[in-house]
DSSP file (Angstrom, degrees, kcal/mol; ACC not computed):
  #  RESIDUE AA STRUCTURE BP1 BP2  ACC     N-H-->O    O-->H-N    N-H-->O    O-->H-N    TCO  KAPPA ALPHA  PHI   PSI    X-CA   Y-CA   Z-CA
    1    1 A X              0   0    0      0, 0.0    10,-2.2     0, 0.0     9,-1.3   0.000 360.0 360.0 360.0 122.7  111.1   86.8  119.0
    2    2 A X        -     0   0    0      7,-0.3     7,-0.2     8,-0.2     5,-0.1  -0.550 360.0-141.4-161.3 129.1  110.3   85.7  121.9
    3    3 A X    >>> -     0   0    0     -2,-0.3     4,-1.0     5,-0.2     3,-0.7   0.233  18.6-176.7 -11.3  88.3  107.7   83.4  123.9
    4    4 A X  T 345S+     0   0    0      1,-0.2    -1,-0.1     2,-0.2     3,-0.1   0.896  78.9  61.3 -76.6 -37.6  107.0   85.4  127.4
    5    5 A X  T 345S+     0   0    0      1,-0.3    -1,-0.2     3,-0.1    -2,-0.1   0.621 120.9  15.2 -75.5 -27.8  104.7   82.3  128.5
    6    6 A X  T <45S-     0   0    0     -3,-0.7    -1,-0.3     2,-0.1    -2,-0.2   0.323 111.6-115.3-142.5   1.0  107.0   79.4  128.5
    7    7 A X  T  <5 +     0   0    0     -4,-1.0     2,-0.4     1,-0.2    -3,-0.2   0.673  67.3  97.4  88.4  15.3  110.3   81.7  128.5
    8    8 A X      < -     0   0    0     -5,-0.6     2,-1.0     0, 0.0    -1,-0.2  -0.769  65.9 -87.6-140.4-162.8  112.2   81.2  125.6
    9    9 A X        -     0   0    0     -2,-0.4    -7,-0.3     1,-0.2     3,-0.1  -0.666  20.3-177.7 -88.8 112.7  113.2   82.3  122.0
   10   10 A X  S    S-     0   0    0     -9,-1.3     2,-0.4    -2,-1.0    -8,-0.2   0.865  70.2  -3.2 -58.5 -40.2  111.6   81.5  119.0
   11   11 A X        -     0   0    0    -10,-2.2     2,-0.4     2,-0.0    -1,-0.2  -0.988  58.8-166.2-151.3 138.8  113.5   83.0  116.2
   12   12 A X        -     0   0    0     -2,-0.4     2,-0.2    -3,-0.1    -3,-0.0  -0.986   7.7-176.8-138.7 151.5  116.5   85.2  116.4
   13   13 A X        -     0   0    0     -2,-0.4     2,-0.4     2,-0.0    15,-0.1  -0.877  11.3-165.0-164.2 105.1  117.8   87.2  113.5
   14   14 A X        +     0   0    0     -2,-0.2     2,-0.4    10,-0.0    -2,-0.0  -0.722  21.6 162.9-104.7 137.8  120.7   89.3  113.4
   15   15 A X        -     0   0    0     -2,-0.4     4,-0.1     1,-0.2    -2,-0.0  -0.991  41.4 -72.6-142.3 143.5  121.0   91.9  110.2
   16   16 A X        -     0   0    0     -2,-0.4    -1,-0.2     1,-0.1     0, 0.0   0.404  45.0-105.9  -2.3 165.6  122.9   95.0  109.3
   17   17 A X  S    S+     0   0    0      1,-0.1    -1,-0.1     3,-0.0    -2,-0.0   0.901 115.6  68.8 -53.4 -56.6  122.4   98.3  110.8
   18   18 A X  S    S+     0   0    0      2,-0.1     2,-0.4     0, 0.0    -2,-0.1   0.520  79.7 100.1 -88.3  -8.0  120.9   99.2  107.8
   19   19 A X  S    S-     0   0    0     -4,-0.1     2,-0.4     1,-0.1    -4,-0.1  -0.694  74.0-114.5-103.9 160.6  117.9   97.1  108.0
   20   20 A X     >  -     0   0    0     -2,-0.4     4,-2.4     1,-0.1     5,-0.3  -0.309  11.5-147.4 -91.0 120.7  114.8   98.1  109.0
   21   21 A X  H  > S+     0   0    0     -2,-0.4     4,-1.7     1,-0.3    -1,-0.1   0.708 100.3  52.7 -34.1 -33.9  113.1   96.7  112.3
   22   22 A X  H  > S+     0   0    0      1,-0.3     4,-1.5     2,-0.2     5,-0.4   0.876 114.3  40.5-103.4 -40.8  109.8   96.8  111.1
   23   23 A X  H  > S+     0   0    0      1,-0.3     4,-0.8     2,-0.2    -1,-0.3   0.744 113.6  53.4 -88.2   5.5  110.7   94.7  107.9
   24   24 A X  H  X S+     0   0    0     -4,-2.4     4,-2.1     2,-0.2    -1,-0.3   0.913 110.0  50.4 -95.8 -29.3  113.2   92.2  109.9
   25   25 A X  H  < S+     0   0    0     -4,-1.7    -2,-0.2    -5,-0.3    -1,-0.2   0.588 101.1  57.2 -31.7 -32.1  110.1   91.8  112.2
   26   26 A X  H >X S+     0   0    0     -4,-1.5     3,-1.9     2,-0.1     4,-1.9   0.863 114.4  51.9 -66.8 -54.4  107.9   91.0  108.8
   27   27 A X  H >X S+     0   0    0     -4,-0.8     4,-1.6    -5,-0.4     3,-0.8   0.890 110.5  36.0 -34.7 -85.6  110.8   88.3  108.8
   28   28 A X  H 3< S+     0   0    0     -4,-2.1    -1,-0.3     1,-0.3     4,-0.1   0.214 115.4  55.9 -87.2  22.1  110.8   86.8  111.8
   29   29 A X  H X> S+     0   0    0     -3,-1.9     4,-0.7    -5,-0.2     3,-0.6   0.789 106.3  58.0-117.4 -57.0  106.6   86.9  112.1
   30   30 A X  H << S+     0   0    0     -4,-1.9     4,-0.4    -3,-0.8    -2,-0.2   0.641  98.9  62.8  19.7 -54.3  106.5   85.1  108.7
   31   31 A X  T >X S+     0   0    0     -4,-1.6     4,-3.0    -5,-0.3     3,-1.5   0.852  84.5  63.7 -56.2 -57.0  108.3   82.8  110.3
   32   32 A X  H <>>S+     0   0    0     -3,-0.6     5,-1.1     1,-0.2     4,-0.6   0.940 101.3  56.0 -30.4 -56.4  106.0   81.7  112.8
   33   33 A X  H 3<5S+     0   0    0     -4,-0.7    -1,-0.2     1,-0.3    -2,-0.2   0.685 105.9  51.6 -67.6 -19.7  103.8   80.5  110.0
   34   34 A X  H <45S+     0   0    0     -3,-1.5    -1,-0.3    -4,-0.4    -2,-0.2   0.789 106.0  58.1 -62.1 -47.6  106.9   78.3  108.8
   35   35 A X  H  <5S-     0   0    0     -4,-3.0    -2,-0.2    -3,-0.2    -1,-0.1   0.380 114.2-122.3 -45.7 -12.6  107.1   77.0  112.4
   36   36 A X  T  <5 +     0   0    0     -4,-0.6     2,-1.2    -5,-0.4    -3,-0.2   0.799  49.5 167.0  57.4  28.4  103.5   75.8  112.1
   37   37 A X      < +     0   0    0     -5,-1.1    -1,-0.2     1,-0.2    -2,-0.1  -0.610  14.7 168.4 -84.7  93.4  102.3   77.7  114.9
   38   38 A X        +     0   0    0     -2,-1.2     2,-0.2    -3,-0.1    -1,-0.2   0.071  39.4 101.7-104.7  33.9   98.9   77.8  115.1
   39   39 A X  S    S-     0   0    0      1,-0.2    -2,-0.0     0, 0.0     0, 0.0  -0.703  87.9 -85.9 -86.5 140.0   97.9   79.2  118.6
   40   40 A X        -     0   0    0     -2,-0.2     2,-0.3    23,-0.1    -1,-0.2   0.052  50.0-139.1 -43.8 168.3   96.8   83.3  118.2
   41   41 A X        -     0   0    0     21,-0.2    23,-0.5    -3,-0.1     2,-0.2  -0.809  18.1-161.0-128.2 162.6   99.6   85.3  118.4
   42   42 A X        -     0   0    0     -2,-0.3     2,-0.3    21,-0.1    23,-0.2  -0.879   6.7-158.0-129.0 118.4  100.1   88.6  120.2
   43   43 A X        -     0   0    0     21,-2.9     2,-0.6    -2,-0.2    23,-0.1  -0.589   4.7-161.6 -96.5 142.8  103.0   90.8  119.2
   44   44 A X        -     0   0    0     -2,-0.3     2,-0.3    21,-0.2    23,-0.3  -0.996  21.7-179.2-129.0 121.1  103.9   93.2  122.1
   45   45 A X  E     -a   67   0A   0     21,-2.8    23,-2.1    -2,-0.6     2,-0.4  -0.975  21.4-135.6-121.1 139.5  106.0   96.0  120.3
   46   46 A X  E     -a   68   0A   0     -2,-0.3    23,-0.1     1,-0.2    24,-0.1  -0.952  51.8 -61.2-116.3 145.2  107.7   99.1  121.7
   47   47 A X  S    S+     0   0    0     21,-0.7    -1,-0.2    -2,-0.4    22,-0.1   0.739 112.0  56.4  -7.6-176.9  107.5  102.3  120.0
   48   48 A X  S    S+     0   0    0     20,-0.2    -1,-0.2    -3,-0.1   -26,-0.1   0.342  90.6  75.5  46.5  -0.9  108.8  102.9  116.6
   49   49 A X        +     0   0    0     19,-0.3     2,-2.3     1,-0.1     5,-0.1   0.472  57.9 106.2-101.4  -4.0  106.8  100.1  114.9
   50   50 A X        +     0   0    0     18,-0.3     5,-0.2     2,-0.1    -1,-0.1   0.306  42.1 142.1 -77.1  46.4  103.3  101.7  114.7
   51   51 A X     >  -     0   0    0     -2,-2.3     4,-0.9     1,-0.2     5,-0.1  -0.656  63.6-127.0 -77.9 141.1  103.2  102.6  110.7
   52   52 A X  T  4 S+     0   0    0      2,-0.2     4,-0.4     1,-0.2    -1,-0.2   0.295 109.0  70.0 -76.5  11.7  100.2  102.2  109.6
   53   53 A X  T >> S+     0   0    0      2,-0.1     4,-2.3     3,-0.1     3,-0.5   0.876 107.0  38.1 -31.5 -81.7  102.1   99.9  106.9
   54   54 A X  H 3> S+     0   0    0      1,-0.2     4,-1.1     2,-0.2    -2,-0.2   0.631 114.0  51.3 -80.6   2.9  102.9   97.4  109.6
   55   55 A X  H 3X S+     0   0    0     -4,-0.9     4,-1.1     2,-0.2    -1,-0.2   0.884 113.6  48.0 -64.1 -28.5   99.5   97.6  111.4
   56   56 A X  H X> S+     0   0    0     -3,-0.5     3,-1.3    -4,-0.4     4,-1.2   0.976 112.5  47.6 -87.0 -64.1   98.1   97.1  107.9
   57   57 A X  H >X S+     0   0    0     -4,-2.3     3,-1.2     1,-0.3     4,-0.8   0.821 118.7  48.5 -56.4 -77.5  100.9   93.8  107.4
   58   58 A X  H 3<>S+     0   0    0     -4,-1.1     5,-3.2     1,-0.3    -1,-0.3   0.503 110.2  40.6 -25.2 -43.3   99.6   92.7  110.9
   59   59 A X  H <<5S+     0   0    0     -3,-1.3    -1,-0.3    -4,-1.1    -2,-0.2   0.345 117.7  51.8-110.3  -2.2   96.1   92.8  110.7
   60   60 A X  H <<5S+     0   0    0     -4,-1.2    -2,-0.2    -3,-1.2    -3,-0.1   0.634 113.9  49.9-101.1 -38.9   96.6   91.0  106.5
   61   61 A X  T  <5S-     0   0    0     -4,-0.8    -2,-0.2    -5,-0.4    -3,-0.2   0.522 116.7-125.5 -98.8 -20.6   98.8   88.3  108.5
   62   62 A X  T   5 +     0   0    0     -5,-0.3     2,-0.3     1,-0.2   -21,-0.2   0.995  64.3 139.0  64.9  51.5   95.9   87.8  111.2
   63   63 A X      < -     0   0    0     -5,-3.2     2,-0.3   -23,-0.1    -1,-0.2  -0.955  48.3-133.8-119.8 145.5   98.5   88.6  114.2
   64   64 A X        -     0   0    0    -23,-0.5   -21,-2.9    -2,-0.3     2,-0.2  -0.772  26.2-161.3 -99.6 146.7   97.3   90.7  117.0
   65   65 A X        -     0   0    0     -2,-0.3    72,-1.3   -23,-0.2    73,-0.3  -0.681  29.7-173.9-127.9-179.2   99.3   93.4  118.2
   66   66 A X  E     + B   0 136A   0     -2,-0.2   -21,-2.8    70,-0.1     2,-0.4  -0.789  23.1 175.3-172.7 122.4  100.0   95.8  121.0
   67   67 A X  E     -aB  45 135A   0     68,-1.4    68,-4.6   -23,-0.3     2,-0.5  -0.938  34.1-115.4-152.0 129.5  102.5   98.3  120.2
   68   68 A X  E     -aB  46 134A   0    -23,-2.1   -21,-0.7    -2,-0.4    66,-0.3  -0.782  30.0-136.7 -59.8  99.1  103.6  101.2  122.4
   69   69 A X        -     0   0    0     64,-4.3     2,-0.4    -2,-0.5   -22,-0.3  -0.189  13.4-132.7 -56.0 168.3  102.7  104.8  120.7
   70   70 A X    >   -     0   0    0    -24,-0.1     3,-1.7   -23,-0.1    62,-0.0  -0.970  39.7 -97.1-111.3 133.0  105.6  107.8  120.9
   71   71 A X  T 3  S+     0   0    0     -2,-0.4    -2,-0.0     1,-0.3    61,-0.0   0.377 127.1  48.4 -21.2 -22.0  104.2  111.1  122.0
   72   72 A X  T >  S+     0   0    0      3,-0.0     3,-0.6     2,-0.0    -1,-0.3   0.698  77.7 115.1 -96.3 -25.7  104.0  112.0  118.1
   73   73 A X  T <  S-     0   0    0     -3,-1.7     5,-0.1     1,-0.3    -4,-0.1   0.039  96.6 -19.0 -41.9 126.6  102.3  108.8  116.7
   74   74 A X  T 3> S+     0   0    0      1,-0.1     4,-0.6     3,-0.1    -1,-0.3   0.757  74.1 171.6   9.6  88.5   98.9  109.9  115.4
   75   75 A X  H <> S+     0   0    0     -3,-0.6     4,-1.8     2,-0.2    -1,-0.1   0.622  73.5  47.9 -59.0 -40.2   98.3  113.2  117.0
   76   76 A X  H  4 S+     0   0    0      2,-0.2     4,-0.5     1,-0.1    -1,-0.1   0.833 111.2  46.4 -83.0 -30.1   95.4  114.2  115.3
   77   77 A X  H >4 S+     0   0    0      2,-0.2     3,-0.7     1,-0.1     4,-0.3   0.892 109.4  65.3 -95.9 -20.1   93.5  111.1  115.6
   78   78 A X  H >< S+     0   0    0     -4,-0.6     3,-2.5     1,-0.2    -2,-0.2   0.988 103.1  45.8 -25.1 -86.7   94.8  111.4  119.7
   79   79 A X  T 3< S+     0   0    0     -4,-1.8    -1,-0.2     1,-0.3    -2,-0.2   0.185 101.1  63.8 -83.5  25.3   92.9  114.3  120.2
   80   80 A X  T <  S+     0   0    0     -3,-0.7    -1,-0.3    -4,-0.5    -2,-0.2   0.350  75.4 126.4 -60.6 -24.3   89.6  113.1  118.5
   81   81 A X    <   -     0   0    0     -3,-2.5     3,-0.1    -4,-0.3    -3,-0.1   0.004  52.6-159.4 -58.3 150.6   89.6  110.7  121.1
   82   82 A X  S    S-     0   0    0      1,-0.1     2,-0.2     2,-0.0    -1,-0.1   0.944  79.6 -11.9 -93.6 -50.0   86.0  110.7  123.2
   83   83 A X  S    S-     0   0    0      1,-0.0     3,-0.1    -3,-0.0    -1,-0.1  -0.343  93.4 -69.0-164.0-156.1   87.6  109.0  126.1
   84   84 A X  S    S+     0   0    0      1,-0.4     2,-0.7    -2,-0.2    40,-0.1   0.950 121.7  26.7 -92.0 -50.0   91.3  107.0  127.2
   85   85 A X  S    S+     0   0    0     37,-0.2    -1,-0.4    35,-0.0     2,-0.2  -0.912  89.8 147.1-138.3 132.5   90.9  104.2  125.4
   86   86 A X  E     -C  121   0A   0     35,-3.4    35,-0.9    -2,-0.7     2,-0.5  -0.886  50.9 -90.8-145.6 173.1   88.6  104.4  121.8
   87   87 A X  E     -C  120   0A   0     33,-0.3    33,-0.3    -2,-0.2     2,-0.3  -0.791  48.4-166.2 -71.7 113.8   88.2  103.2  118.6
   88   88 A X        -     0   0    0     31,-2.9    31,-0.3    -2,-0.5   -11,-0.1  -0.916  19.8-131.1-144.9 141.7   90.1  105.3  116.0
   89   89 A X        -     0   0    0     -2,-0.3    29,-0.1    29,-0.2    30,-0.1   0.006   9.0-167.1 -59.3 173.4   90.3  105.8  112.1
   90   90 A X        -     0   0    0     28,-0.1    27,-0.7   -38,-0.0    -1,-0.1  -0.520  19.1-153.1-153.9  72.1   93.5  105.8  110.9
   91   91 A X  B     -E  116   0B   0     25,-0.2     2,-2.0     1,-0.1    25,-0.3  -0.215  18.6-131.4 -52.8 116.2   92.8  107.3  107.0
   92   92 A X        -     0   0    0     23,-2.9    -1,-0.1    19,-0.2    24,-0.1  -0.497  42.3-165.7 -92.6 116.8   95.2  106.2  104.6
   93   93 A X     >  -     0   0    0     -2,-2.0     4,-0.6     1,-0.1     5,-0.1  -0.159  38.6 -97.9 -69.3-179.6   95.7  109.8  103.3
   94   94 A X  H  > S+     0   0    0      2,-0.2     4,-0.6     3,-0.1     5,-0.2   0.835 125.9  53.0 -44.9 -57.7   97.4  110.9  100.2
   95   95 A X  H  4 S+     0   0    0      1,-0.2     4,-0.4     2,-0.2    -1,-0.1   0.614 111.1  47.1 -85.8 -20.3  100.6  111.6  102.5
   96   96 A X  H  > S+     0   0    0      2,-0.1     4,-0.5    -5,-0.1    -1,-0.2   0.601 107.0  49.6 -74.3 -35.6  100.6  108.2  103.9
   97   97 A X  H  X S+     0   0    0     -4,-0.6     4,-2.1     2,-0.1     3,-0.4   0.718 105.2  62.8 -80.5 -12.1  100.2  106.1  101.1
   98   98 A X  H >X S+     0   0    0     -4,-0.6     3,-0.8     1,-0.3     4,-0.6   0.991 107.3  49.9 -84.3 -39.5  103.2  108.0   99.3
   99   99 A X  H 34 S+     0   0    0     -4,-0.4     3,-0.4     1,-0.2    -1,-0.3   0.750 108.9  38.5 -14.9 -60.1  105.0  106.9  101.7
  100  100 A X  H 3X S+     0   0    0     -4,-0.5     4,-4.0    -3,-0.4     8,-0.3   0.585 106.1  87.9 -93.0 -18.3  104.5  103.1  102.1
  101  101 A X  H << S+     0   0    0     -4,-2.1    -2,-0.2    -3,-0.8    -1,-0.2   0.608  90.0  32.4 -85.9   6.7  104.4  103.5   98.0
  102  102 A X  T  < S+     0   0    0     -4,-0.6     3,-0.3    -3,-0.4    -1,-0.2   0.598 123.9  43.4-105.3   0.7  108.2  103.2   97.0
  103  103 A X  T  4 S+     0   0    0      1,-0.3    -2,-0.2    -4,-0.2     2,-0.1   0.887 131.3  19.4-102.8 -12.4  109.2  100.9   99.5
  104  104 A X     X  +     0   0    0     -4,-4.0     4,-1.6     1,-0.1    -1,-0.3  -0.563  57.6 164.8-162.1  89.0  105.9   98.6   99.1
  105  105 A X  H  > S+     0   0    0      2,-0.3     4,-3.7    -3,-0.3     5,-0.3   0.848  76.3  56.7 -24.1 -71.8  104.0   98.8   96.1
  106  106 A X  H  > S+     0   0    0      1,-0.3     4,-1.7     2,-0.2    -1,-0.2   0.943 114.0  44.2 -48.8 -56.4  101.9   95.7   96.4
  107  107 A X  H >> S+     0   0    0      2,-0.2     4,-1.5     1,-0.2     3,-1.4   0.924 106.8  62.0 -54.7 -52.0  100.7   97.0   99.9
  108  108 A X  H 3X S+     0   0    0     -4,-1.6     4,-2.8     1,-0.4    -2,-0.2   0.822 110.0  37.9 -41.1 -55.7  100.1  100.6   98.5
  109  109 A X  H 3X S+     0   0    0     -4,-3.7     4,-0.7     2,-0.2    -1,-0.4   0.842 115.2  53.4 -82.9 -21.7   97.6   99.6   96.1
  110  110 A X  H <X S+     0   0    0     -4,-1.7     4,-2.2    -3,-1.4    -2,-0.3   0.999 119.3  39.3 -83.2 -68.1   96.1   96.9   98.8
  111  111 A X  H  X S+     0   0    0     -4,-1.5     4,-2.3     2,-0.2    -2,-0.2   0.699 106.2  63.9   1.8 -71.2   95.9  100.1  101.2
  112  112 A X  H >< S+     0   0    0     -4,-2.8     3,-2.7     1,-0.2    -2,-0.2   0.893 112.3  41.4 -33.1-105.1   94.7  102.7   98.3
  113  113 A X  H 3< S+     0   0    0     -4,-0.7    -2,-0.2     1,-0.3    -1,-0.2   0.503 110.2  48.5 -33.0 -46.9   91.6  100.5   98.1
  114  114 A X  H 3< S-     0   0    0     -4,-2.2    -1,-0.3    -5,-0.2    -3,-0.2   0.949  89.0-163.3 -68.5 -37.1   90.6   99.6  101.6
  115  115 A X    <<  +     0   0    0     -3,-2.7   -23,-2.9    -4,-2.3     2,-0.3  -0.108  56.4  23.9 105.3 -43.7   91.0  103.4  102.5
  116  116 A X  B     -E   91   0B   0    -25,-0.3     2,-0.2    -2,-0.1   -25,-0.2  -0.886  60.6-145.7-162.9 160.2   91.2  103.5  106.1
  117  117 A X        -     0   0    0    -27,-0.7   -29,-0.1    -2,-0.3   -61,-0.0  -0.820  17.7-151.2-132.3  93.8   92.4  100.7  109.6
  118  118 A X        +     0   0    0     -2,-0.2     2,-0.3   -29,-0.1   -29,-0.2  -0.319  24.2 174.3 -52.7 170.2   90.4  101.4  112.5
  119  119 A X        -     0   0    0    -31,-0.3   -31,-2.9   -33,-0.1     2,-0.3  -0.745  32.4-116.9-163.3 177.7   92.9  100.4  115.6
  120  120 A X  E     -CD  87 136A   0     16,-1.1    16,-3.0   -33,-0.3     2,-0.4  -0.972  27.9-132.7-137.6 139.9   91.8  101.0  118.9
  121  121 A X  E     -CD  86 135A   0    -35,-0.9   -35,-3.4    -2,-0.3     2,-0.3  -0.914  17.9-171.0-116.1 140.1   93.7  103.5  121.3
  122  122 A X  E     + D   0 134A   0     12,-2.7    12,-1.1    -2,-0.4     2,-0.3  -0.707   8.3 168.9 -83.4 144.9   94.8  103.4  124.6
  123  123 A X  E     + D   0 133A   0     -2,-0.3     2,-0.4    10,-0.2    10,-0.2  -0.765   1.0 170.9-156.1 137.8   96.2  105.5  127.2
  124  124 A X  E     - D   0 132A   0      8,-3.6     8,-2.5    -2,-0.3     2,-0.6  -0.983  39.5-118.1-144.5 139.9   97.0  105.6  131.0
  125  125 A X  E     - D   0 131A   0     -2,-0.4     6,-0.2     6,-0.3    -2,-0.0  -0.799  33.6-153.5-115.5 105.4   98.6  107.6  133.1
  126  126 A X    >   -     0   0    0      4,-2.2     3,-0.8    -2,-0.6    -1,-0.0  -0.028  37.1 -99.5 -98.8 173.1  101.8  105.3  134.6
  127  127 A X  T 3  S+     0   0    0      1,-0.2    -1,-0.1     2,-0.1     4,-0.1   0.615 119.4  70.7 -51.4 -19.9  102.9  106.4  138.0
  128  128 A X  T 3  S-     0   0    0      2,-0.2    -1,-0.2     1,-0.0     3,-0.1   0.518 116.4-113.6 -69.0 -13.8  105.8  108.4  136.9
  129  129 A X  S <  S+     0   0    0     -3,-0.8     2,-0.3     1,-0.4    -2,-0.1   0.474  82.8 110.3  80.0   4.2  103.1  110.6  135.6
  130  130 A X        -     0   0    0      1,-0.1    -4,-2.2    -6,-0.0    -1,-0.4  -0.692  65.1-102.9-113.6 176.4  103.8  110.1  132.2
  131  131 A X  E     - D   0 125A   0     -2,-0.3     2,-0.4    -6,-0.2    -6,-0.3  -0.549  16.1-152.8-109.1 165.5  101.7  108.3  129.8
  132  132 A X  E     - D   0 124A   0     -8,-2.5    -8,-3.6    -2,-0.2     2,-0.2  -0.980  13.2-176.1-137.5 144.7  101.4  105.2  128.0
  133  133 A X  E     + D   0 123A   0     -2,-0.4   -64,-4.3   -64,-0.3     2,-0.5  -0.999   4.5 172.5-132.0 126.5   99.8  104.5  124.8
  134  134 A X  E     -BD  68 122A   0    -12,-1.1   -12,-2.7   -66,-0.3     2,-0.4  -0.919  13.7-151.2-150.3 135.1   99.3  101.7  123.1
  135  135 A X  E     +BD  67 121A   0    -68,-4.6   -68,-1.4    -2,-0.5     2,-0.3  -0.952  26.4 143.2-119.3 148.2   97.5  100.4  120.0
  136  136 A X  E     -BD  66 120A   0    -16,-3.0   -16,-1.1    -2,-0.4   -70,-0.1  -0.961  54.0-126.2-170.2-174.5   96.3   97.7  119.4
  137  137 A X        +     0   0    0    -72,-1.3     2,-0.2    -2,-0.3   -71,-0.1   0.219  68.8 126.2-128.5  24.3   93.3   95.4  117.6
  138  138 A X        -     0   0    0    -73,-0.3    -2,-0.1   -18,-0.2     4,-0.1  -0.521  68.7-111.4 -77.2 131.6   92.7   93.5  121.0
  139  139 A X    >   -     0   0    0     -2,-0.2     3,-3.0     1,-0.1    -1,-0.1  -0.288  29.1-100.8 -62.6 157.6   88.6   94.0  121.8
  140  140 A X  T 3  S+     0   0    0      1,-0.3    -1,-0.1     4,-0.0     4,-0.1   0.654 110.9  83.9 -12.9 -47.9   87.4   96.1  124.5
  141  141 A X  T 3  S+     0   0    0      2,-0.1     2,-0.6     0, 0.0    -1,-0.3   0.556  80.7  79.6 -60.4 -22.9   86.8   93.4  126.8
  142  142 A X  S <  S-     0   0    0     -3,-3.0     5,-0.1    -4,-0.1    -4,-0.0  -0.909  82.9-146.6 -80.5 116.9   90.5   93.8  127.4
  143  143 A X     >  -     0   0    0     -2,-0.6     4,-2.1     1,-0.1     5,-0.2  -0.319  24.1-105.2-113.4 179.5   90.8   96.7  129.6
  144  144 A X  H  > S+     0   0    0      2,-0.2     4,-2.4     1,-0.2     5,-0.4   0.844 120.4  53.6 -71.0 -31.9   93.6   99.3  129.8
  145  145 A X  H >> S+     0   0    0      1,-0.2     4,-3.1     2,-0.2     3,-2.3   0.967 112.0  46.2 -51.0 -72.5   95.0   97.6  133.0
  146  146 A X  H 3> S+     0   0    0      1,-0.3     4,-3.1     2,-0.2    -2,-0.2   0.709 116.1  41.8 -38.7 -48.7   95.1   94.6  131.2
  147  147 A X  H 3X S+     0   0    0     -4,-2.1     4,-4.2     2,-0.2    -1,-0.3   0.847 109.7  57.9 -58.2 -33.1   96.7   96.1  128.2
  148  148 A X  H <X S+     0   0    0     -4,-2.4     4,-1.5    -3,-2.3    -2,-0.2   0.976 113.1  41.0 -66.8 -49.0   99.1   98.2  130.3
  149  149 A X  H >< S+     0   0    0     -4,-3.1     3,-2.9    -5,-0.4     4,-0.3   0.959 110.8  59.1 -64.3 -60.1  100.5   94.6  132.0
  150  150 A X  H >< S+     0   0    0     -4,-3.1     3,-3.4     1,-0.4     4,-0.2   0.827 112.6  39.2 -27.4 -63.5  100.5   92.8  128.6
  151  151 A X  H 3< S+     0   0    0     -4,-4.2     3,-0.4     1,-0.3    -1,-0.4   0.735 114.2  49.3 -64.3 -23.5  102.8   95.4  127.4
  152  152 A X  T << S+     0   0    0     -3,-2.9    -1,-0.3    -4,-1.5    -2,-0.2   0.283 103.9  62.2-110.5 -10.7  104.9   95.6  130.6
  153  153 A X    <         0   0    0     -3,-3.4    -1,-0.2    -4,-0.3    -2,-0.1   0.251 360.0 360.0-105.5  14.0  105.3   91.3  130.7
  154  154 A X              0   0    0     -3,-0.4    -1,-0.2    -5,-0.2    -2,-0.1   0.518 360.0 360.0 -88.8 360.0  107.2   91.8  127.1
């Protein structure tokens, strides 16, 4: 983990192969709160973290994120979109909770009940001509530029 504003590392944590980014990430975000830091956080993530597992552990933990989509990351709720950057449900379906339900129970059922995580999506069209996408639980008031540098300063 580390501090883009003042340039250094907060927590470093080395693990197997066989563990999972997202949960050594639970780790070393946990941590913070062992550190006593109580300035907002913003977590800048690139693709492969968006399960709506860990937006759910994010948004439970009161950390704000901004995570890079992959070109498959919610597709359906993608082309629902009204316009580049919206508002969008994120349902926890049948075939999404079975998922998150062997490896984390406690969440499953915390999940089951709420039903659904709005997130808000971005997307912009980089110079290369390909796109970037980004989610995140940052308000409006933040604009896609903004978001696009956030992500870009990581």
């Amino acid at each position: 983990m580390y501090e883009i504003l003042n340039h250094f590392y907060l927590d470093i944590k080395i693990e197997h192969i066989s563990v999972s980014e997202n949960e050594l990430a639970k780790r070393n975000l946990k941590h913070l709160r062992e550190m006593g830091i109580r300035q907002p956080v913003l977590a800048v993530f690139d693709h492969g973290y968006p399960s709506i597992e860990f937006i759910d552990f994010l948004e439970t933990e009161g950390i704000h994120y901004l995570i890079r989509l992959s070109s498959n990351d919610y597709k359906d709720e993608r082309k629902q979109m009204q316009s580049a950057d919206d508002n969008v449900i994120l349902k926890h379906s049948f075939a999404r909770l079975q998922k998150i339900r062997k490896k984390h129970p406690e969440r499953y059922e915390h999940m089951k009940k709420k039903g659904k995580t709005t997130v808000r999506i971005s997307r912009t069209t980089l110079t290369s001509g390909n796109e970037l996408a980004l989610v995140t639980d940052l308000p409006d008031t933040v604009t896609t530029e903004n978001l696009a540098d956030l992500y870009y300063q990581r």
